[in-house]
C-alpha positions in Angstrom: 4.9 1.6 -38.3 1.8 -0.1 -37.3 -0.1 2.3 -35.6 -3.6 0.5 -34.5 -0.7 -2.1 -32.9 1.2 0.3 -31.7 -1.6 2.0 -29.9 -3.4 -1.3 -28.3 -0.2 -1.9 -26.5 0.2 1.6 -25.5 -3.2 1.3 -23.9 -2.8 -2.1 -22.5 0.8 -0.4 -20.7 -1.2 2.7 -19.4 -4.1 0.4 -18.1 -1.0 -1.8 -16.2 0.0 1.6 -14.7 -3.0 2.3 -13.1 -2.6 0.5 -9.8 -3.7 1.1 -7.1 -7.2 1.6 -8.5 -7.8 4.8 -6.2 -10.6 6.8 -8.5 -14.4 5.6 -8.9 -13.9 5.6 -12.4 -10.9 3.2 -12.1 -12.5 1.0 -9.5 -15.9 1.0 -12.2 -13.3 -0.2 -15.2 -10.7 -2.2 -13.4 -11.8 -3.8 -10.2 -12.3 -7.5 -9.9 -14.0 -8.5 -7.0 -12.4 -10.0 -3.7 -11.0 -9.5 -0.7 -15.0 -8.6 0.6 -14.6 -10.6 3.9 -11.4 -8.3 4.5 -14.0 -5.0 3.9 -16.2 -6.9 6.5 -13.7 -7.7 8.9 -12.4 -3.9 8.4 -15.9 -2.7 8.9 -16.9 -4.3 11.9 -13.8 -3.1 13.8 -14.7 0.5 12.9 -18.7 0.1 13.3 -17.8 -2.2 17.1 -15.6 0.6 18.5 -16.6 0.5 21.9 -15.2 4.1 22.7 -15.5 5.5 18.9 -11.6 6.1 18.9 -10.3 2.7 18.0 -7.1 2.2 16.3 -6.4 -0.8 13.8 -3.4 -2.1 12.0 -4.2 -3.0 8.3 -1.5 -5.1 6.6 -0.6 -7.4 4.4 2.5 -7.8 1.6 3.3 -5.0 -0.8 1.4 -4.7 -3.6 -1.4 -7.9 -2.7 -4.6 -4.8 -3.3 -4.7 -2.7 0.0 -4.6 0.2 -1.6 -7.2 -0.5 -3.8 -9.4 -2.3 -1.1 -8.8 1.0 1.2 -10.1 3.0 -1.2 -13.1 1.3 -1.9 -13.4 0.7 1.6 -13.3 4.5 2.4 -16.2 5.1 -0.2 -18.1 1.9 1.7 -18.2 4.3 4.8 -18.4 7.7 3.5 -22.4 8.0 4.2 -22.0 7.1 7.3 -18.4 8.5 8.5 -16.5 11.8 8.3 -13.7 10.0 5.8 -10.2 11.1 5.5 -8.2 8.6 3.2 -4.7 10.0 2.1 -1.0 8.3 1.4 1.2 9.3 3.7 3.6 9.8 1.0 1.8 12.6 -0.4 2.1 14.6 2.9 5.9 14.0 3.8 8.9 13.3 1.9 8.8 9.1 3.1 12.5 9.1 3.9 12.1 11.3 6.6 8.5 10.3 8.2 8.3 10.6 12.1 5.3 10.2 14.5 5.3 13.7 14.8 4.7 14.7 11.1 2.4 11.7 10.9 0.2 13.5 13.7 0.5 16.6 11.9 -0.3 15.1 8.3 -3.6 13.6 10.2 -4.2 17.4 10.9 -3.8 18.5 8.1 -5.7 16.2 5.9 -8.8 16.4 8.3 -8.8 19.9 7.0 -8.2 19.6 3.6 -11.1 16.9 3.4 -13.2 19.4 5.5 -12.6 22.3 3.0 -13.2 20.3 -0.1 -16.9 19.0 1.1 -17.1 22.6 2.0 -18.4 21.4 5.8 -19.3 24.5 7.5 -17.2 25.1 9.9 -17.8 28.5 12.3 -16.0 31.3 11.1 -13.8 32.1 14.4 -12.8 28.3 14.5 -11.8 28.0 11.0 -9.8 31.4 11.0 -7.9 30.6 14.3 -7.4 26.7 13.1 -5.9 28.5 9.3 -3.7 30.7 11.3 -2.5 28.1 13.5 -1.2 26.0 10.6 0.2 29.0 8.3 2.6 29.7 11.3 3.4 26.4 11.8 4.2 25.9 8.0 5.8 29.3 7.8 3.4 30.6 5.3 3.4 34.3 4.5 1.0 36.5 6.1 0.1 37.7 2.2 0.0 34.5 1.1 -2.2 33.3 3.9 -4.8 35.9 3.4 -5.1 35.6 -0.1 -5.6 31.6 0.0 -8.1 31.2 2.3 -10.4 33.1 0.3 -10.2 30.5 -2.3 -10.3 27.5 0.2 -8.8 23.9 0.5 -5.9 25.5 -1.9 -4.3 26.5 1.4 -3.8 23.0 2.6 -2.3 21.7 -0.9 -0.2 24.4 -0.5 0.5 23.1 3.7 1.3 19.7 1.7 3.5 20.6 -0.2 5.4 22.8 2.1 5.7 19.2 4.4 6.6 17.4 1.5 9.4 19.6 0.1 10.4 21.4 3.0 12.8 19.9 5.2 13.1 23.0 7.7 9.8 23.1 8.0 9.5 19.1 9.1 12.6 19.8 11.6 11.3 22.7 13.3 7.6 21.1 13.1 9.4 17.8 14.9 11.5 19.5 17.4 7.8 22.1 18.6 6.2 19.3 19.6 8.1 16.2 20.3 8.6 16.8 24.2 4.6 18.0 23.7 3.0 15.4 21.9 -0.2 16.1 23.8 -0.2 19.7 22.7 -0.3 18.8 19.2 -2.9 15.7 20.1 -5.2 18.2 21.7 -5.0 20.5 18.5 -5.8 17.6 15.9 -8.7 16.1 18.9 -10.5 19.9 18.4 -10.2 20.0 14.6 -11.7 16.8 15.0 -14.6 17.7 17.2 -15.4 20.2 15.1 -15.5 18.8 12.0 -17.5 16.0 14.1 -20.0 18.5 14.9 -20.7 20.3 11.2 -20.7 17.3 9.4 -22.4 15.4 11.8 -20.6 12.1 11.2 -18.0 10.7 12.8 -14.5 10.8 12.2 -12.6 8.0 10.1 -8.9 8.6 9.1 -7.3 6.1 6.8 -3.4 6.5 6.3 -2.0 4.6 3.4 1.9 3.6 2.3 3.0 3.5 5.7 3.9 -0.2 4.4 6.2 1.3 2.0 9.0 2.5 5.0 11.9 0.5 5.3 12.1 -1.9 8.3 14.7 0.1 10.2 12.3 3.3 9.5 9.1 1.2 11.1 11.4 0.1 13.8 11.9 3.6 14.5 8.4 4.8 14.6 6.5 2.4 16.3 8.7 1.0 19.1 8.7 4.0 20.9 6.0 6.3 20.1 2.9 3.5 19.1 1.0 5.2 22.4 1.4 8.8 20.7 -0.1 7.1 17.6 -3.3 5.6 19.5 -3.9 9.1 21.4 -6.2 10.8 18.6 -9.7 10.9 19.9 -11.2 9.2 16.9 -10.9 6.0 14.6 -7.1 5.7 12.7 -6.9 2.5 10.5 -3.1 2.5 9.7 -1.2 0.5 7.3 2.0 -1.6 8.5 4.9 -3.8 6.7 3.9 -7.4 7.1 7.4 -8.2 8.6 6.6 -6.5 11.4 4.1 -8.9 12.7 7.1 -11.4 12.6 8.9 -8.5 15.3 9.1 -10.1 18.9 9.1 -6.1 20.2 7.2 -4.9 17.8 4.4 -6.6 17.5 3.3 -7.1 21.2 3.5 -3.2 21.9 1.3 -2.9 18.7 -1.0 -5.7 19.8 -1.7 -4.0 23.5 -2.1 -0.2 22.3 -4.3 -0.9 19.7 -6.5 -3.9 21.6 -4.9 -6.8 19.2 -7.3 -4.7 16.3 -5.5 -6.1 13.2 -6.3 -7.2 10.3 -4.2 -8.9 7.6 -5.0 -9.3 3.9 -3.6 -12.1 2.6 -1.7 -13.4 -0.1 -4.4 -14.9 -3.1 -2.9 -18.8 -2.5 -2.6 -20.6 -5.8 -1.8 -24.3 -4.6 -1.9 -25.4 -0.7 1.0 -26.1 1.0 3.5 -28.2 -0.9 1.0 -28.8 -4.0 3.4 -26.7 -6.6 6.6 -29.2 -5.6 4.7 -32.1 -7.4 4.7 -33.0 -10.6 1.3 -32.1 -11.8 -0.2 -29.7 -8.8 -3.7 -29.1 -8.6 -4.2 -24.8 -8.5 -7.0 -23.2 -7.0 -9.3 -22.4 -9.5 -10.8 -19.1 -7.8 -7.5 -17.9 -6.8 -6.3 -18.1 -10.3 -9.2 -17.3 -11.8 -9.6 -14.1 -10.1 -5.7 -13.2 -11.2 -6.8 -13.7 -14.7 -9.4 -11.7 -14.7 -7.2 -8.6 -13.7 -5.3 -9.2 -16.4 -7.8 -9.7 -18.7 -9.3 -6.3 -17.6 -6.3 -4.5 -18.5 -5.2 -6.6 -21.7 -6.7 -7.6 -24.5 -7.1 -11.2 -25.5 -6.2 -10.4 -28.8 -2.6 -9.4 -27.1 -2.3 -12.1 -25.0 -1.7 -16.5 -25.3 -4.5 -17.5 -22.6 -1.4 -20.1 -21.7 1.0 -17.5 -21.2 -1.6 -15.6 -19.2 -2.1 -18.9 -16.8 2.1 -18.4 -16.2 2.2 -15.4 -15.7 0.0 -15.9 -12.8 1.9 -19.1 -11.3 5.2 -16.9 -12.0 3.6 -13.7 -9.4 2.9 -16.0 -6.2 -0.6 -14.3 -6.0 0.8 -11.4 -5.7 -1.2 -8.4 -7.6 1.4 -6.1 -8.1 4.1 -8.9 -9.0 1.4 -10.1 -11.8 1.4 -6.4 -13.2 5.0 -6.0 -13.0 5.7 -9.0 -15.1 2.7 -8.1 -17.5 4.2 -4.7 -17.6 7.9 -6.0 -18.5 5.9 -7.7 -21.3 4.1 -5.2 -22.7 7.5 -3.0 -23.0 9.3 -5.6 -24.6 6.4 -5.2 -27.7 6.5 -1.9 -27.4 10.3 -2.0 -28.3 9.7 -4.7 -30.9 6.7 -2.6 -32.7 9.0 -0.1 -32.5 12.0 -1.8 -34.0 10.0 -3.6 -36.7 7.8 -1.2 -37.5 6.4 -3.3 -41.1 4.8 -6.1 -38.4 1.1 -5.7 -38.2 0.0 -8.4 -35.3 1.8 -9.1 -31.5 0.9 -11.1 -29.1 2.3 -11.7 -25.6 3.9 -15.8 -25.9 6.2 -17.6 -23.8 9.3 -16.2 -25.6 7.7 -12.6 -24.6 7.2 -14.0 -20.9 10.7 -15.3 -20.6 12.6 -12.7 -21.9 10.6 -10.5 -19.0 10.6 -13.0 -16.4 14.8 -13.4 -16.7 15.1 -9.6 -16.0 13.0 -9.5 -13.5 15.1 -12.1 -11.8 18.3 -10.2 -12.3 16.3 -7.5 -10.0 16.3 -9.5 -7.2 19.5 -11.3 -7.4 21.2 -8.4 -7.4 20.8 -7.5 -3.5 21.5 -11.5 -2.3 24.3 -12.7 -0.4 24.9 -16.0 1.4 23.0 -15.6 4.2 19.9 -15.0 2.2 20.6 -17.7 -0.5 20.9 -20.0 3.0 17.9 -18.4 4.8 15.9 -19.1 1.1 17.1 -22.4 0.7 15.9 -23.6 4.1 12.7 -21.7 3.5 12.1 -23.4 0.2 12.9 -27.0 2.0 10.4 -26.4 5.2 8.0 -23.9 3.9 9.4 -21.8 7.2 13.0 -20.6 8.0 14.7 -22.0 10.6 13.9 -18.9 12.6 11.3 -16.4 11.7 12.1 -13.5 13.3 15.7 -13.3 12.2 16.5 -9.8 10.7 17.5 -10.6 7.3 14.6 -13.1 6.8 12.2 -10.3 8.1 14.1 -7.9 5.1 13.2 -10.8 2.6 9.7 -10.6 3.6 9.3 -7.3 3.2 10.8 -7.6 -0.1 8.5 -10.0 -1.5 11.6 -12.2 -2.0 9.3 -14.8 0.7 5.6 -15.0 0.4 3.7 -15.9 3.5 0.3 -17.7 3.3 -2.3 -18.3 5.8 -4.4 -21.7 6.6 -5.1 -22.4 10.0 -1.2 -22.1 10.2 0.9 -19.6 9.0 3.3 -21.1 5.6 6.1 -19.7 3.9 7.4 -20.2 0.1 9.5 -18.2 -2.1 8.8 -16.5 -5.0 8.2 -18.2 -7.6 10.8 -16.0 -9.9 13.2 -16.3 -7.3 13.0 -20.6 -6.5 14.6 -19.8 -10.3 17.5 -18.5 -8.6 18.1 -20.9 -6.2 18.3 -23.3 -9.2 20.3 -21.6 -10.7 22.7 -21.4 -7.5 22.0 -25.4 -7.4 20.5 -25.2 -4.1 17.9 -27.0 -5.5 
């Protein structure tokens, strides 16, 4: 077997994985450079706070860079704020997150943060605030003791418990649900304090709250967004796109949080209706900024500069849909280097890009039914659906099966891996 080949294909797959770019040493190797007037935007909310406790609603589609913006937005700030930027996912087990063990993860995470850039908090403050959360987590007495002599361990430990332990989540929701403002008041003093030692204010960023499912969303916002906003300090939290499309949803979210959101669009490759003619004229920068992800991650030794340009038209703008495809590719070589092993140079070609492309679209055919093959169709035709706030067009939203796009009006297309499908249906 080639090895060298092997191995520059292996790296080229790793590099793919990384995403989102949360380490400085992955944003230094990786990051191409946009969304700064999102940063801006982002910046000015948090810096214009009238009260210093403002709350904004960051979205945008699944996998179009918040992540990765977040995180560099979170270093932007952290001379001049007390950050605390986690995944939510990393707290709580996602399939059963509440706005109760959201509150409690904010807790939580101010601590951990606080104990890892050792701020010195007073002695009787941090021992009360420790026990307070070891009996709330059920940790040992024993155990208890012997970790806060060592530190921060004691709140990966606090994590874990959340994320693993169901009972623990249960009794956690059922303490304080009728109490809300007990457990508000508890996080508000952590805060203060940690206010006061660091001498910076307070910043919490909570990530992958975009990742819930609709009916989970739904469920968290529509009756407890006002427990959400009561923290005394500045919360940027992340949202599904479809849920700006919600005619409950959205207007609760708009008046509790003082219409503070911001929405990071998708990187637009041809204006509206350019791709249905013949020879559409792309936007250079959009594309250009698409290939140089890729580039970063691949080498052009590995990959057909045209089949590069397609695989960029084939993701919609979409960051992560771009890696997924170039992903798919790179572990269809793998297999081949691995299957011809006397083969001593591969590159990514059309062929590759098909082969990876067609199994991607058996992904997403596999969920459709009529409705959506109807609500696709009419999307496809009008660059809206005939109602935008219709449940099942909201799911394909959310599942990046629709792509929304901003001008001065809002514009809808779909996918461009899934317009295959509607071919293929003869819908178009």
């Amino acid at each position: 077997m080639s090895g060298d080949l092997l191995k520059v294909f292996q790296e080229a797959y790793r590099n793919l994985e990384l995403l989102p770019l949360l380490e400085q040493r992955e944003l230094d190797k990786f990051r191409v450079d946009y969304g700064r007037e999102i940063i801006e935007e982002l910046e000015q909310l948090v810096e214009d706070s009238p009260s210093g406790d403002g709350k904004i609603i960051f979205t945008g589609h699944r996998g179009c860079g918040k992540s990765t913006l977040l995180a560099e937005f979170a270093r932007w700030l952290d001379n001049r704020y007390f950050v605390v930027s986690f995944s939510i996912s990393d707290t709580i087990e996602m399939s059963d997150i509440n706005h109760i063990n959201i509150l409690f993860a904010i807790a939580v995470n101010l601590m951990y943060e606080a104990e890892k850039q050792q701020v010195e908090i007073p002695p009787a403050n941090k021992n009360a605030i420790h026990k307070w959360f070891a009996s709330k987590t059920r940790i040992e007495e024993e155990k208890f003791q012997a970790e806060t002599s060592v530190g921060f361990d004691l709140f990966k430990i606090i994590s874990g418990k959340l994320k693993a332990d169901a009972v623990v989540r249960q009794e956690i929701k059922q303490e304080f649900e009728r109490k809300v403002s007990d457990l508000v008041a508890r996080i508000n003093e952590i805060a203060a304090i940690i206010q006061v030692a660091s001498k910076k204010e307070v910043l919490v960023i909570i990530d992958d709250l975009d990742k819930l499912e609709l009916a989970r969303v739904d469920e968290i916002y529509r009756d407890n967004i006002k427990a959400l906003c009561l923290p005394g300090f500045r919360i940027i939290y992340t949202i599904p796109i479809a849920v700006l499309r919600d005619k409950f949803l959205r207007p609760l979210i708009e008046t509790e949080t003082n219409d503070q959101i911001v929405v990071m669009p998708v990187l637009k490759l041809f204006e509206k209706g350019e791709s249905r003619l013949p020879n559409p004229a792309i936007r250079m920068e959009a594309k250009d900024i698409l290939c140089q992800i890729l580039n970063k991650r691949i080498s052009s030794q590995l990959l057909e500069p045209q089949t590069a340009e397609k695989m960029v038209l084939m993701s919609g703008g979409v960051l992560r849909e771009l890696i997924r495809i170039a992903n798919e590719c790179c572990r269809i070589c793998l297999r081949l280097i691995r299957r011809q092993p006397a083969q001593t140079a591969m590159m990514i070609d059309d062929a590759i890009l098909d082969k990876a492309v067609n199994g991607i679209r058996n992904d997403f055919a596999i969920p459709l039914g009529k409705v959506d093959y109807e609500i696709l169709h009419k999307t496809y035709q009008q660059f809206t659906p005939d109602d935008p706030k219709q449940p099942e067009f909201l799911d394909l939203l959310h599942g990046l099966y629709v792509l929304e796009y901003r001008n001065r009006q809002n514009w809808y297309d779909v996918h461009p891996i899934v317009i295959e499908l509607l071919r293929e249906q003869g819908l178009i």
